[in-house]
MDAnalysis code that builds the backbone (N, CA, C; Angstrom):
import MDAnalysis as mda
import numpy as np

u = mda.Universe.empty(177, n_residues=59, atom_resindex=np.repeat(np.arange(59), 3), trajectory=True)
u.add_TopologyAttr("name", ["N", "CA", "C"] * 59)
u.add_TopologyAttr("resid", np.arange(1, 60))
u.add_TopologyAttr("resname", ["UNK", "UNK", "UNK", "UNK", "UNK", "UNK", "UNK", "UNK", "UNK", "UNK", "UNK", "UNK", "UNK", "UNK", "UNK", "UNK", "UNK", "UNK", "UNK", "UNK", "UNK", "UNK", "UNK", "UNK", "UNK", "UNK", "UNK", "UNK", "UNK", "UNK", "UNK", "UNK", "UNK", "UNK", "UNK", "UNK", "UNK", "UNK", "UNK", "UNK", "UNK", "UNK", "UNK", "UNK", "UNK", "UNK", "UNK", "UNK", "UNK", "UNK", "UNK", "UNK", "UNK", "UNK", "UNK", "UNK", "UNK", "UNK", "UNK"])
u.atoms.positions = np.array([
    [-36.173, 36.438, 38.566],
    [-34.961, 36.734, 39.299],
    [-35.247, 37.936, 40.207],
    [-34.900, 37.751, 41.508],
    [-35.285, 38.486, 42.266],
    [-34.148, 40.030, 42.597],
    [-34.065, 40.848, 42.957],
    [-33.131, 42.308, 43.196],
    [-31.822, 41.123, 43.673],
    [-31.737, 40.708, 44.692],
    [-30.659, 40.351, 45.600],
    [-29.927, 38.909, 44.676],
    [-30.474, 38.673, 43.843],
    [-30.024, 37.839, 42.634],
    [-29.311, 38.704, 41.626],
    [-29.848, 39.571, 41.598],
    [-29.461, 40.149, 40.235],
    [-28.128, 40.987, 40.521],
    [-28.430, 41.470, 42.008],
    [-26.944, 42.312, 42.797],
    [-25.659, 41.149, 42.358],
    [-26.123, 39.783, 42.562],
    [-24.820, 38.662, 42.844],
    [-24.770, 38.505, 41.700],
    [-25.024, 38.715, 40.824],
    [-25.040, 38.477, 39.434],
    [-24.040, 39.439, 38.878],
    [-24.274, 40.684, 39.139],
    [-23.474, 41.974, 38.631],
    [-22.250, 42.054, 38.739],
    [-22.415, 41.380, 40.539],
    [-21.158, 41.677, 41.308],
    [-20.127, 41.014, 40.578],
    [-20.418, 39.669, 40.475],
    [-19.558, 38.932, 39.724],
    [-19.180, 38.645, 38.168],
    [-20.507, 39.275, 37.287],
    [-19.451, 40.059, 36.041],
    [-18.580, 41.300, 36.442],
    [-18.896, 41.916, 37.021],
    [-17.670, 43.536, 37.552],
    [-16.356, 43.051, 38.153],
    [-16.322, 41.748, 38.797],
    [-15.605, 41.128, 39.742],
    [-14.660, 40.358, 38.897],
    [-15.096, 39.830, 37.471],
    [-14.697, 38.964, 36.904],
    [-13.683, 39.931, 35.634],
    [-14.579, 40.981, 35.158],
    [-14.052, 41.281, 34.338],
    [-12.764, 42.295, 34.521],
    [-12.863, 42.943, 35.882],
    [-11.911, 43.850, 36.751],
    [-10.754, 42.591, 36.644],
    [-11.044, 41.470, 37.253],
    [-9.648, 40.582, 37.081],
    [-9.025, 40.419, 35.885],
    [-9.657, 40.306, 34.622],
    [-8.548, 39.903, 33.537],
    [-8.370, 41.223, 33.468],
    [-8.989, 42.326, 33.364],
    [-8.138, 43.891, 33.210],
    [-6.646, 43.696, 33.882],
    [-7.163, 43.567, 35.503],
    [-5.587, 43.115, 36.459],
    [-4.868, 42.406, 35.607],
    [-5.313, 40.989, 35.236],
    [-4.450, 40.158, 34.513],
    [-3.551, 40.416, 33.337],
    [-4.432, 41.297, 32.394],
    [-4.096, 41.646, 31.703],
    [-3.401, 42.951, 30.942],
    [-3.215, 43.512, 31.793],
    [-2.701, 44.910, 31.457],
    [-1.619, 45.465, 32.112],
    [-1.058, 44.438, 33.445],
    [0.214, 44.658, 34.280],
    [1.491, 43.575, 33.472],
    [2.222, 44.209, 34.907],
    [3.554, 43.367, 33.946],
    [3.688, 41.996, 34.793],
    [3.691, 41.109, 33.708],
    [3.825, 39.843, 34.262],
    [4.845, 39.425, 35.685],
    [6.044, 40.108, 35.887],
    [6.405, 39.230, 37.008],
    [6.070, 40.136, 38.123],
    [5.280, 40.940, 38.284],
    [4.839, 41.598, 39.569],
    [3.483, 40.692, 40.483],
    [4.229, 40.887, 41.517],
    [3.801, 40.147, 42.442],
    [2.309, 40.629, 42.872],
    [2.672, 42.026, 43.145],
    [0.992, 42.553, 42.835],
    [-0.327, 42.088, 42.008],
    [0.327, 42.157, 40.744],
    [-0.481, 42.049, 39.657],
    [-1.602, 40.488, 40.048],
    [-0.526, 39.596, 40.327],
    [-0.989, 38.134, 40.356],
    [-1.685, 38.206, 42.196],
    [-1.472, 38.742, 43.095],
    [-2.154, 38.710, 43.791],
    [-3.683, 39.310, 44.336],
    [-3.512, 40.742, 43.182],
    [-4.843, 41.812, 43.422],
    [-5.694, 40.952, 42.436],
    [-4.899, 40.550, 41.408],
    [-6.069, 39.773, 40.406],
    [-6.579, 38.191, 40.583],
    [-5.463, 37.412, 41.578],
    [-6.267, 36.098, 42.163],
    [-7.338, 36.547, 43.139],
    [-6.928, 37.729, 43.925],
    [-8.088, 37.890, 44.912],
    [-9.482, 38.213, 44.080],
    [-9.366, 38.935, 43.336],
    [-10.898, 39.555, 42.863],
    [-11.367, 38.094, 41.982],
    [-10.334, 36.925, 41.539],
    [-11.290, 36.317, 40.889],
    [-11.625, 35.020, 41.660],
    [-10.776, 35.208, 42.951],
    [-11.792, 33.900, 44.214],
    [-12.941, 35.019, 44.543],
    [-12.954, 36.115, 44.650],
    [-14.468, 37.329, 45.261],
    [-15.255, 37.013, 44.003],
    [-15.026, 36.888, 42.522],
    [-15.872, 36.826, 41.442],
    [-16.486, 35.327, 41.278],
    [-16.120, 34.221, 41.899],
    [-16.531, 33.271, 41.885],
    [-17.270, 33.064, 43.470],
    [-16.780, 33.377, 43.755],
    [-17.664, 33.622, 45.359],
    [-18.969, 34.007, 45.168],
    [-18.439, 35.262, 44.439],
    [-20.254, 35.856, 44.176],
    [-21.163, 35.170, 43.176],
    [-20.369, 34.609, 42.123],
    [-21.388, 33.585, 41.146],
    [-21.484, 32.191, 42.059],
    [-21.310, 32.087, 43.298],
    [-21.561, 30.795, 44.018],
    [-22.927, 31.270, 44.686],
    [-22.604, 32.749, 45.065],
    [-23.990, 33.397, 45.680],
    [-24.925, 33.239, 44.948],
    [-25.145, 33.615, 43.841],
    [-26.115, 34.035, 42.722],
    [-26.252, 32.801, 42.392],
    [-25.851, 31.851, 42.477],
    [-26.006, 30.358, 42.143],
    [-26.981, 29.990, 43.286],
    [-26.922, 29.641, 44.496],
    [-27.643, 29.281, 45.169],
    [-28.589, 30.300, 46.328],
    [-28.718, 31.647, 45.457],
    [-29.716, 32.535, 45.397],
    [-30.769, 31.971, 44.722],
    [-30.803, 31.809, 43.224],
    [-31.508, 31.286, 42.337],
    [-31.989, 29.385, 42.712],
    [-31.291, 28.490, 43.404],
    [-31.941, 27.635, 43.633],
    [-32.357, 27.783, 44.936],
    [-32.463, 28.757, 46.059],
    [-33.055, 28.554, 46.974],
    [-34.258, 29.255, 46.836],
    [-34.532, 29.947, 45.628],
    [-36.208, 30.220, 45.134],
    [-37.136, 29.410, 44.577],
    [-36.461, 28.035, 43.907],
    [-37.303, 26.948, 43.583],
    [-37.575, 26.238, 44.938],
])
């Protein structure tokens, strides 16, 4: 696994786990809550899409 793999890799456990914090620790009917935490977890899957085809464009 190369540096720029391992960055997309990070990004998106930090990315992923920052969202259920959001998810989980606000008050359910705030509008905030559900929007700061859908955004970071389309950016946390974004980045495991990176790190996904980081790793197959080295084979």
């Amino acid at each position: 696994m190369n540096r720029s793999s391992t960055i997309w890799l990070l990004l998106a456990l930090v990315l992923g786990f920052y969202s259920l914090y959001v998810f989980s620790s606000g008050p359910r009917e705030s509008l905030w809550v559900a929007v700061s935490g859908g955004v970071l977890a389309v950016a946390s899957v974004a980045a495991l899409a990176s790190f996904v085809r980081s790793i197959k464009s080295r084979d």
